[in-house]
Backbone as numpy.savetxt, mean C-alpha at the origin, in Angstrom:
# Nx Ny Nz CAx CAy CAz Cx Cy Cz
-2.15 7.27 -0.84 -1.34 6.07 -0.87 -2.08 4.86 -0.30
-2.87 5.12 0.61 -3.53 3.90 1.34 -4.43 3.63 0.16
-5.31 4.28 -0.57 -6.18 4.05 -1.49 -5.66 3.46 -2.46
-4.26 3.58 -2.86 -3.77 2.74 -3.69 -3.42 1.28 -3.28
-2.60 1.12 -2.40 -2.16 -0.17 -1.17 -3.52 -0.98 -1.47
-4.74 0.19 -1.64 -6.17 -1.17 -1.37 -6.37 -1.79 -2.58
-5.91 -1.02 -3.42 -6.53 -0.85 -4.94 -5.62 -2.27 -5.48
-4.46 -2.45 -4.76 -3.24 -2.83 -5.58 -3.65 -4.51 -4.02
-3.61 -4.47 -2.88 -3.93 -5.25 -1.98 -5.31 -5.20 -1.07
-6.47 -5.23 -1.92 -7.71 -5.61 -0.78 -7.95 -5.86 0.31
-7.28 -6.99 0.14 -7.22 -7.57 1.76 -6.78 -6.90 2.90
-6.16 -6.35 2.47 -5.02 -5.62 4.07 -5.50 -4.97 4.39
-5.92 -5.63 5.75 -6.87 -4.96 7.05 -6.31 -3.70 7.99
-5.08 -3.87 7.38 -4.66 -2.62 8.25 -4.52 -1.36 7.60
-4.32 -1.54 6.81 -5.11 -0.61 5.64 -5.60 0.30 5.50
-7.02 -0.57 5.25 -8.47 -0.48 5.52 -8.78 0.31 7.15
-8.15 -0.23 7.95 -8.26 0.57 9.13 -7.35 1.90 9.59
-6.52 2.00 8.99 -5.74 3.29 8.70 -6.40 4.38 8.15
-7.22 3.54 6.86 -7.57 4.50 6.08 -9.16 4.80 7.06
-10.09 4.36 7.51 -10.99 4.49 8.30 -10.44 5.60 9.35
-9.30 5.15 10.05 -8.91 6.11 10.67 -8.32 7.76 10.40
-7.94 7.88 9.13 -7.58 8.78 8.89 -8.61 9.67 8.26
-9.91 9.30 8.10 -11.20 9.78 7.30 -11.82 10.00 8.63
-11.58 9.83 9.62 -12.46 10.14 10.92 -11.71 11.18 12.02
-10.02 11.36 11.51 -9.70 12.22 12.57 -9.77 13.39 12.38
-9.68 14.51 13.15 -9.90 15.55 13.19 -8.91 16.62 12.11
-9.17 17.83 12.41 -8.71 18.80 11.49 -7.68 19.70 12.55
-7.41 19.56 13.21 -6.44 20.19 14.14 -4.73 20.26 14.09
-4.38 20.61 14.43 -2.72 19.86 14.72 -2.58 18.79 15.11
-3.64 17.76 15.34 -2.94 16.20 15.83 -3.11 15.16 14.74
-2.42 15.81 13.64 -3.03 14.54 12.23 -1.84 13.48 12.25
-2.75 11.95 11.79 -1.64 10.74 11.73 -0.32 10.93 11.26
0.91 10.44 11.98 2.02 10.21 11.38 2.09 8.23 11.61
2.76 7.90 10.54 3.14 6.58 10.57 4.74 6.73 10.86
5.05 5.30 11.49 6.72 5.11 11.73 6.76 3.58 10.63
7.99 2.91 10.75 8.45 2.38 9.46 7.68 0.98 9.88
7.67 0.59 10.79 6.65 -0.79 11.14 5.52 -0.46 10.54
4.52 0.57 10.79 3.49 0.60 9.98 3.15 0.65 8.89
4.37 1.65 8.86 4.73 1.43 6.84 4.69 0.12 6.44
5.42 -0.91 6.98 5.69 -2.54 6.56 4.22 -2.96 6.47
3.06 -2.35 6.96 2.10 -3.20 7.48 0.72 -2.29 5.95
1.24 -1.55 5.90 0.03 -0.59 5.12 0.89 -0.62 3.32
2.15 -0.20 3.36 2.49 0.26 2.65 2.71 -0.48 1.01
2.10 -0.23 0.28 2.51 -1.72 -0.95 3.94 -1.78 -1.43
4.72 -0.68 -1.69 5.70 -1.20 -1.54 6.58 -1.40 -0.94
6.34 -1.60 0.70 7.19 -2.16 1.37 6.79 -3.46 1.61
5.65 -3.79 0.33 5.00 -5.92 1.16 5.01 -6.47 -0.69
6.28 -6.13 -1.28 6.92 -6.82 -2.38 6.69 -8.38 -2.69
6.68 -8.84 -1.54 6.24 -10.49 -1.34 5.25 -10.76 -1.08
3.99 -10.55 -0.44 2.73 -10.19 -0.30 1.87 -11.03 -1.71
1.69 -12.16 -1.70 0.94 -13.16 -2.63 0.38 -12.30 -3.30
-0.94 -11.34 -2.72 -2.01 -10.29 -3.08 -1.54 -9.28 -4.13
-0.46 -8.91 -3.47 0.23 -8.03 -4.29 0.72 -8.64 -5.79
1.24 -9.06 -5.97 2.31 -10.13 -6.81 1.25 -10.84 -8.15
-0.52 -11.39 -7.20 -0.92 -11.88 -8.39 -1.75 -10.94 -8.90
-1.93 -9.45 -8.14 -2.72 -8.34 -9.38 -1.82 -8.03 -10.19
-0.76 -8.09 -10.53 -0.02 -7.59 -11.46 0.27 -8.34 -12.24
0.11 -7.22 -13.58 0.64 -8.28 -14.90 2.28 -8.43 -15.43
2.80 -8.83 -16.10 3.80 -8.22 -16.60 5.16 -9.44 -15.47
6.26 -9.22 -15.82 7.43 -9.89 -14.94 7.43 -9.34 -13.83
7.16 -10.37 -12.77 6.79 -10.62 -11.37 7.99 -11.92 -10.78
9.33 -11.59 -11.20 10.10 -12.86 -10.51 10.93 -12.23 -9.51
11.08 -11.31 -9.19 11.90 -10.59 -8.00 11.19 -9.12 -7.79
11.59 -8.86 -6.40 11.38 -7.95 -5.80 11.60 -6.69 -6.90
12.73 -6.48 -7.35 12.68 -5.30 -8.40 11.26 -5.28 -9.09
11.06 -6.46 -9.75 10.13 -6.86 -10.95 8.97 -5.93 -10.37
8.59 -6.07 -9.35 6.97 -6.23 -8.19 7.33 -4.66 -7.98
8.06 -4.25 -7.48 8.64 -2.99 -7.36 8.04 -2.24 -8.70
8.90 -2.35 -9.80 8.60 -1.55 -11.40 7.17 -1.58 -11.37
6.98 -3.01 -11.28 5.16 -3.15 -12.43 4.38 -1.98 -10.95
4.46 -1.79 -9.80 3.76 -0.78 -9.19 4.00 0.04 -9.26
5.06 1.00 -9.50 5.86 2.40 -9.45 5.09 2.69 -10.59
5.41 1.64 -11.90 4.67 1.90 -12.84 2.87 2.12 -12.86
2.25 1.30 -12.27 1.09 1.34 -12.13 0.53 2.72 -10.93
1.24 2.82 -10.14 1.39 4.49 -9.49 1.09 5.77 -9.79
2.35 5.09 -11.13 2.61 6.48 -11.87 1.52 7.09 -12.54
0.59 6.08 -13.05 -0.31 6.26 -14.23 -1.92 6.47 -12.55
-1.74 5.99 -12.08 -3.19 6.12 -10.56 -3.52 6.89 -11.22
């Protein structure tokens, strides 16, 4: 999912550092969990409004649904 978030938003540094982080931690029982703030911060579709987001996509982009579909859709096919 983070690989997509990048694919779909570049920019987002937190991301990018999630995903750094999660390629460096260990193999044990202590693997990342996220809570819903982080989600807001990593997640593409929880940043619907997100400029970045909004101008990679083609297709009807006038509401949150719209931005929603054209990624679920573009997801689907990753």
């Amino acid at each position: 999912n983070l690989k997509f978030t990048l694919d779909r938003e570049p920019g987002n540094l937190e991301a990018k550092k999630m995903l750094d982080d999660y390629k460096t931690q260990g193999t044990d029982d202590n693997f990342m969990v996220t809570n819903i703030a982080e989600e807001k911060e990593i997640n593409t579709f929880f940043r619907l409004n997100e400029p970045e987001v909004i101008n990679n996509l083609s297709g009807d982009t006038t509401d949150d649904k719209q931005v929603f579909l054209r990624l679920r859709e573009l997801r689907n096919k990753w």
